[in-house]
C-alpha positions in Angstrom: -51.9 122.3 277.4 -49.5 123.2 280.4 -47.6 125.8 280.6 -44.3 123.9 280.2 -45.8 122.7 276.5 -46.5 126.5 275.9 -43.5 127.5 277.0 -41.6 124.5 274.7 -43.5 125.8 272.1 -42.4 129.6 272.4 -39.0 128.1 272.5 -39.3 126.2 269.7 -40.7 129.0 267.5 -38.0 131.0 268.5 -35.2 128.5 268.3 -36.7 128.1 264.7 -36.5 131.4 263.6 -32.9 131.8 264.8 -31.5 129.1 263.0 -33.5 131.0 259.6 -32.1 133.5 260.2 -28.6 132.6 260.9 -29.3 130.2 257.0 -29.9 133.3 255.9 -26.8 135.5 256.9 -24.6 132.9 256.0 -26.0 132.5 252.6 -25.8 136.2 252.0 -22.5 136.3 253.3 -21.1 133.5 251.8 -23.0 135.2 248.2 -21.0 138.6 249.5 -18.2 136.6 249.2 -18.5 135.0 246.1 -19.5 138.6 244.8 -16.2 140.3 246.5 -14.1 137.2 244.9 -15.5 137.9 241.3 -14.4 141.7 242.0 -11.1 140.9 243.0 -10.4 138.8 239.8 -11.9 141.1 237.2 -9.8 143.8 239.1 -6.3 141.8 238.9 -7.3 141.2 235.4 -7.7 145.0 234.1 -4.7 145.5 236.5 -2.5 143.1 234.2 -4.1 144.7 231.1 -3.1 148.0 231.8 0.2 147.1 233.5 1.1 145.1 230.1 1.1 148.5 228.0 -2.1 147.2 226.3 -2.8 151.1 227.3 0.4 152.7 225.5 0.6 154.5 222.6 3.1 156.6 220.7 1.7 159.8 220.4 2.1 162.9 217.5 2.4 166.5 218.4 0.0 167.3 214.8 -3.2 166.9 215.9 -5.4 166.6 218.7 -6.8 163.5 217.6 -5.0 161.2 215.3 -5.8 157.6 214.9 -3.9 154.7 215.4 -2.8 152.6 212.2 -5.3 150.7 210.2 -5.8 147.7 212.5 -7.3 149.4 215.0 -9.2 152.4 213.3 -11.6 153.2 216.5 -8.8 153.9 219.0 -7.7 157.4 219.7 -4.6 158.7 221.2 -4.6 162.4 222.2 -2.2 164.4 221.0 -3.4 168.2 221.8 -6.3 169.4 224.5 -8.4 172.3 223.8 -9.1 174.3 227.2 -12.3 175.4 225.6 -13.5 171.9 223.8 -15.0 169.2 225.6 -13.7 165.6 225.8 -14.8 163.7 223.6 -17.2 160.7 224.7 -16.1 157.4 224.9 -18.3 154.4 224.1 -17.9 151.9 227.2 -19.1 148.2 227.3 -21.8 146.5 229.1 -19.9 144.8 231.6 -17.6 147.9 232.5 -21.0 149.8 232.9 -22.6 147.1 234.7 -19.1 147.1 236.8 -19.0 150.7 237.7 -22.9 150.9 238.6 -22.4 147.2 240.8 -19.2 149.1 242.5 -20.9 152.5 243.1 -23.9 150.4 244.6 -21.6 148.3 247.1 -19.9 151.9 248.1 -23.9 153.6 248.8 -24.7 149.8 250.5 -21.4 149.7 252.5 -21.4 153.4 253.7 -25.0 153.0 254.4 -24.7 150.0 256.5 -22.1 151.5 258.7 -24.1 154.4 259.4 -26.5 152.4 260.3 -24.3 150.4 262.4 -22.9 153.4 264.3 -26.4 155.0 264.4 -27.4 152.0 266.3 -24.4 151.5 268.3 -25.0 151.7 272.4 -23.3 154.9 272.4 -25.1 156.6 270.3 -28.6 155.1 271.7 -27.8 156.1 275.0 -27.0 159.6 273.9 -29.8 159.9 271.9 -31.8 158.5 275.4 -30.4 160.9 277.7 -30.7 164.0 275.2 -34.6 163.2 274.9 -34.9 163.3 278.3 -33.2 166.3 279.0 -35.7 168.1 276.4 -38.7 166.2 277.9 -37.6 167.5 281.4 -37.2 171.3 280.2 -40.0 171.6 278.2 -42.1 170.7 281.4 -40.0 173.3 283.3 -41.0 175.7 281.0 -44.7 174.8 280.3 -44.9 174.8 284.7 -43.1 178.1 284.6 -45.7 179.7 281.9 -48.6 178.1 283.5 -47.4 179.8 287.0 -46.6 182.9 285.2 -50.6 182.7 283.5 -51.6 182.4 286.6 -50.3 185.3 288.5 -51.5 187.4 285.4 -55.0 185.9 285.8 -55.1 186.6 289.4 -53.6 190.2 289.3 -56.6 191.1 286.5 -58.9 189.2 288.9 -57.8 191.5 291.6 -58.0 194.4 289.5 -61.4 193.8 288.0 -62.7 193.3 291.7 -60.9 196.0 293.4 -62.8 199.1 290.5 -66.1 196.7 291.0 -66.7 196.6 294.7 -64.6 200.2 295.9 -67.4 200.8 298.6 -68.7 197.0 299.9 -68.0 195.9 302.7 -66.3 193.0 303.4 -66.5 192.3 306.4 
């Protein structure tokens, strides 16, 4: 093989796993979508409950918890709160509890991606770059200055320990 057919090769590979890739953003993106759309409909349709007074009640000042006609003998409407009693718990459905936990999931995976994003940014590499390099080049300062400093220390005991040793040698 030439190098040419290597390097067509290496191209191809590559030029492969860009296009998977790119298949594979789109479909997750284009799912996003689909998932975002969904949202926005089972949104406009609670929106349209609530706005339709499916949510109002008349309301009695007798007790603090009074139901509502026969017809509907599980719904509550309250009429007095307690500062000292806990609300009482409300059974929710599947779907709204699958709802809320999808939601809080796409808030946690949104705000995580764009802190990742910005973490990742050029800015913030390039700070990060030139902060590590000013603590790489002041830690070496330091550990010269400490070995210079070790070193004068070492030398002054040297001269010590020699000067009480050899008081009446001669040197020369």
């Amino acid at each position: 093989m030439t190098t040419e057919q290597v390097w067509l090769g290496a191209f191809c590979a590559a030029a492969t796993t860009l296009a998977l890739v790119a298949l594979l953003l789109a479909l997750r993106s284009r799912r996003r979508a689909r998932r975002t759309e969904s949202l926005v409909a089972a949104l406009v349709g609670r929106i349209d409950v609530l706005e339709s007074g499916g949510a109002a009640s008349s309301t009695s000042a007798t007790g603090p918890l009074e139901p509502l006609g026969d017809a509907d003998a599980t719904t509550y409407v309250i009429t007095h709160l307690d500062p000292g009693a806990a609300p009482p718990a409300r059974p929710i459905d599947g779907r709204l509890f699958a709802d809320i936990v999808a939601r809080e999931t796409v808030v946690k995976a949104a705000s995580w991606t764009a802190g990742l994003r910005r973490a990742l940014s050029p800015e913030s590499r390039n700070r990060i770059r030139f902060q590590v390099r000013q603590e790489t080049r002041r830690a070496g300062r330091e550990r010269r200055a400490e070995t210079k400093q070790a070193l004068r220390e070492f030398r002054a005991r040297e001269r010590a320990a020699a000067g009480h040793t050899e008081v009446g040698e001669d040197v020369a």
